[in-house]
N, C-alpha and C positions, 0 to 999 in steps of 0.2 A: 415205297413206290410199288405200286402193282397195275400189271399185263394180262389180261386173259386171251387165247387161244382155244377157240371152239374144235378145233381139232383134236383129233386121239390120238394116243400113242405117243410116239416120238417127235411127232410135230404140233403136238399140244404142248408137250414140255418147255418152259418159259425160262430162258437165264438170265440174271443180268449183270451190268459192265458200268465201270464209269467209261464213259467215252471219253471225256474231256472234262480236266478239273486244273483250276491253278494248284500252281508247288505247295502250296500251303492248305490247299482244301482236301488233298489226295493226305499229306501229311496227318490230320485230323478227323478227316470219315472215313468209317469203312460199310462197303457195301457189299453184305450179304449177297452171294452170285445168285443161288436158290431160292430166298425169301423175296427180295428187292428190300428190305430193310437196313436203312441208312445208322450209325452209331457212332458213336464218340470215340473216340483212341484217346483224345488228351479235351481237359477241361477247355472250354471258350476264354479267349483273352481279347476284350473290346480293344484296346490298347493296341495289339497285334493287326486287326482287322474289325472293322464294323460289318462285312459284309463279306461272304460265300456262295459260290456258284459252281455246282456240279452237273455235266449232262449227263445222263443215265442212260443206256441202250437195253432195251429188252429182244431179245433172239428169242424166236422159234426154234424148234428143231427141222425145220423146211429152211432154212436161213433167213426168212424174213425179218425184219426189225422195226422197230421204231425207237424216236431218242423223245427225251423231255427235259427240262432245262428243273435243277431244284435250286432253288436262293434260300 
């Protein structure tokens, strides 16, 4: 996931967050707060789940945000 911020400084600076994830999607990705780069913790099991949904939130350092939904 990637945020940009035309701003400098400290309120260019970009973090992000899962905002909302089910038990099982939080369980298995992790996201990078610095990068917005989403990653595997444990292999995919279809069996498990055919399907995953994470909202991601990007912060400014002014507090501003926005979310995005990842499947």
């Amino acid at each position: 996931v990637t945020a940009t911020d035309a701003d400098e400084g400290l309120y260019g600076q970009v973090k992000y967050s899962m905002n909302k994830a089910t038990d099982m999607a939080s369980d298995i990705f992790h996201l990078d707060s610095e990068t917005g780069e989403i990653s595997l913790l444990r292999s995919l099991d279809n069996e498990e789940a055919d399907f995953y949904e994470l909202e991601v939130r990007a912060r400014d350092g002014g507090g501003l945000f926005d979310t995005t939904k990842v499947a």
